[in-house]
C-alpha positions as CSV (number, residue, x, y, z in Angstrom):
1,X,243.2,93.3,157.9
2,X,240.2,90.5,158.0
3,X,241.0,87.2,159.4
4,X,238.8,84.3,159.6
5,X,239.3,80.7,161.4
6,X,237.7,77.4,160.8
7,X,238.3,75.0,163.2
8,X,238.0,71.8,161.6
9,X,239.0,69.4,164.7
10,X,240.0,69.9,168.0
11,X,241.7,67.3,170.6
12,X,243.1,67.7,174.0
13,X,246.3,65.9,174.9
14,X,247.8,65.8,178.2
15,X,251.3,66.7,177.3
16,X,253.8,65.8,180.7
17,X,250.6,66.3,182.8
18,X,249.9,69.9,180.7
19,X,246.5,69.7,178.7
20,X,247.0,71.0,175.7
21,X,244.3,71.8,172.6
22,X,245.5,70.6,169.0
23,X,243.6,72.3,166.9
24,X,242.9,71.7,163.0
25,X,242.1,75.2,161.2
26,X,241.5,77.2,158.3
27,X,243.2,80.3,158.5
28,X,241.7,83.1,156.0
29,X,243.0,86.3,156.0
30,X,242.1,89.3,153.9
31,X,240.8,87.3,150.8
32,X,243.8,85.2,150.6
33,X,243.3,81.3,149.5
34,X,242.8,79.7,152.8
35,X,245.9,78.1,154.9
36,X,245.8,74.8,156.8
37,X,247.5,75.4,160.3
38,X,247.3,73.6,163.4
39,X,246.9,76.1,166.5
40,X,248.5,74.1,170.0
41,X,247.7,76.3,172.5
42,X,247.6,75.3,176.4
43,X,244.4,74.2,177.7
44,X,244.4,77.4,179.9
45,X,244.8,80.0,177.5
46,X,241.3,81.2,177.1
47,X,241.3,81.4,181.4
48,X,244.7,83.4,181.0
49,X,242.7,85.9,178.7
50,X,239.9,86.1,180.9
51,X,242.4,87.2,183.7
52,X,244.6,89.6,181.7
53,X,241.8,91.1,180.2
54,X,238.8,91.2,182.8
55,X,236.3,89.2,180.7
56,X,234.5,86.3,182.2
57,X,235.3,82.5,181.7
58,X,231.8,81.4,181.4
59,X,229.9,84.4,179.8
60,X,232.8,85.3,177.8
61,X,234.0,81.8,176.5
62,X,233.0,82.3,173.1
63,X,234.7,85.9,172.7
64,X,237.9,84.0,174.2
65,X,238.3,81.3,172.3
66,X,238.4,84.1,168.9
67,X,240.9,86.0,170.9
68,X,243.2,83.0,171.4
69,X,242.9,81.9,168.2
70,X,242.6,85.5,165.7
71,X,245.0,87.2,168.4
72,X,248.2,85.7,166.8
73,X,247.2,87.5,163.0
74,X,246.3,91.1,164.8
75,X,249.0,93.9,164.4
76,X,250.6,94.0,168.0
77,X,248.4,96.2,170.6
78,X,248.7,100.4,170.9
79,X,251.5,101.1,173.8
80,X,248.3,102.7,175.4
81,X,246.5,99.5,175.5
82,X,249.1,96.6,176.3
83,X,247.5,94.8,179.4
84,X,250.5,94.9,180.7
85,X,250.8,98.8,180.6
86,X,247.0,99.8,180.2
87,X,244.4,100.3,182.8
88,X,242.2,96.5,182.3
89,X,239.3,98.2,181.1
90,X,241.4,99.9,177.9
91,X,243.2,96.8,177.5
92,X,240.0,95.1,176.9
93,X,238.5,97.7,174.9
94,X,241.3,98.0,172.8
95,X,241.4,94.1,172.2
96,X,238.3,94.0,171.3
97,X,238.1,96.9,168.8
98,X,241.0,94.9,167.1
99,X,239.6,91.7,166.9
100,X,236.4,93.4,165.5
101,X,238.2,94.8,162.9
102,X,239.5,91.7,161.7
103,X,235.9,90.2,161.1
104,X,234.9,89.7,158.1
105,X,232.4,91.8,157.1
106,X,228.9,90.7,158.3
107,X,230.3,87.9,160.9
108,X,229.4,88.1,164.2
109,X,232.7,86.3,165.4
110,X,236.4,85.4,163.1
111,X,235.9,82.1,164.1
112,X,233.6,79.1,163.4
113,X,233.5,75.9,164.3
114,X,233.2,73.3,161.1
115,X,231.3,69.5,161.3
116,X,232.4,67.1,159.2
117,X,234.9,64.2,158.6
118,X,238.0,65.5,160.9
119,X,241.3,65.7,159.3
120,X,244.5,63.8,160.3
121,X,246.1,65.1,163.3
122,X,249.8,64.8,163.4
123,X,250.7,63.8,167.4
124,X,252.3,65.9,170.1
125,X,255.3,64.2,171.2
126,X,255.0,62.5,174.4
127,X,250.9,63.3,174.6
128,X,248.6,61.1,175.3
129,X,245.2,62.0,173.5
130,X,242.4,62.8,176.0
131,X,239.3,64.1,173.3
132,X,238.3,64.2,170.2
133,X,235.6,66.3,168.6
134,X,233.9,62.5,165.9
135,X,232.7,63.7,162.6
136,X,229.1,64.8,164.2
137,X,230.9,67.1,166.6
138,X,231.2,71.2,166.0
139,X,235.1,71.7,167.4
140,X,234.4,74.5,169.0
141,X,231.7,72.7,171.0
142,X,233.8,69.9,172.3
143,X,235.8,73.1,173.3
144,X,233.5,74.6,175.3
145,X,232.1,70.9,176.9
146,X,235.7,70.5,178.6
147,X,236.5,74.1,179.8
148,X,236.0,73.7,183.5
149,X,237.6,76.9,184.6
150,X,236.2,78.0,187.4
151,X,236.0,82.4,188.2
152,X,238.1,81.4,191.7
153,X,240.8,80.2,189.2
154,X,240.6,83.0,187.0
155,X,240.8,85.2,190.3
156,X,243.8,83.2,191.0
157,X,245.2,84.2,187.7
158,X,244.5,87.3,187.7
159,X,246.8,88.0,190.8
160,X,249.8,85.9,188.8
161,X,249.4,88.6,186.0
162,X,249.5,91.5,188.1
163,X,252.1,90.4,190.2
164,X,254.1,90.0,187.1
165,X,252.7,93.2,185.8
166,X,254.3,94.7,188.9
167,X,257.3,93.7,188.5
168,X,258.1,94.4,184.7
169,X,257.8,98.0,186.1
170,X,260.7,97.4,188.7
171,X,263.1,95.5,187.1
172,X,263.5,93.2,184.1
173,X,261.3,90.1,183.5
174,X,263.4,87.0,185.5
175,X,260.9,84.4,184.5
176,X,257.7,83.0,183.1
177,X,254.0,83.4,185.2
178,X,254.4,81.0,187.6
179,X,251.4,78.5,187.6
180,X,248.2,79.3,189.7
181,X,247.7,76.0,191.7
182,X,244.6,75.3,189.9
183,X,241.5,74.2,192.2
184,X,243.3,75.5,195.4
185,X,241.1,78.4,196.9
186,X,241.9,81.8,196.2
187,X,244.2,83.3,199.2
């Protein structure tokens, strides 16, 4: 399956003090017309990726913003190559063999970013709107202008995921990661 994304806008809301990215898109997926969809995703989701799968936050940010946003339209992973199961480095592999797949022949990435007039963005409820990629912007740059993630807080991550990891193997999932106290040095 091919998918491609256009992201036409892209805003960051502080939703009950979580920032959150509203993004505009294009959704394209094996020569079907294209589908208008708007991706929310937390503000942290490329850093989460960058933890689960070993890749880095600032090298890496372009690679993780197509898996956070093509991720969603790829069949589920291989039980060999789950991050959650898998060895990091076949996780990551495996991820990025199936996003690869899902190009469109001759791209170099699923996604794009699009300039031009942006579209009307319905509202998150109770958000307050903290950016906006203007008409002159490319989304994806705006993007990458406010992630501030720093490698201590991806470490920091990293150990969340693992601890969870850990414990799906001893007993039943009894609750959500648990937050990484952001900008707090790494224990």
């Amino acid at each position: 399956m091919t998918v491609h994304v256009d992201v036409l806008h892209a805003e960051l809301h502080d939703q009950d003090g979580r920032a959150m990215w509203m993004l505009e898109t294009e959704v394209t997926r094996d020569g079907e017309p294209p589908v208008r969809l708007t991706h929310v995703l937390p503000a942290d989701a490329m850093a989460w990726r960058a933890a689960e799968y070993g890749l880095d936050i600032d090298r890496d940010l372009d690679e993780l913003l197509e898996v956070v946003l093509v991720e969603p339209y790829l069949d589920p992973p291989a039980p060999g190559a789950d991050p959650f199961r898998a060895e990091q480095a076949t996780a990551r592999e495996h991820l990025r063999t199936r996003v690869r797949r899902a190009r469109r022949p001759g791209r170099a990435r699923a996604v794009r970013g699009i300039r031009g007039t942006p579209p009307e963005s319905g509202a998150l409820p109770g958000a307050r709107r903290l950016l906006a990629a203007s008409d002159t912007d490319d989304p994806l740059d705006v993007i990458r202008s406010a992630s501030s993630t720093s490698r201590a807080d991806v470490a920091q991550r990293r150990r969340a995921f693992l601890t969870h990891r850990a414990s799906l193997e001893t007993g039943p999932l009894v609750g959500p990661l648990p937050a990484p106290q952001i900008g707090a040095s790494p224990s």
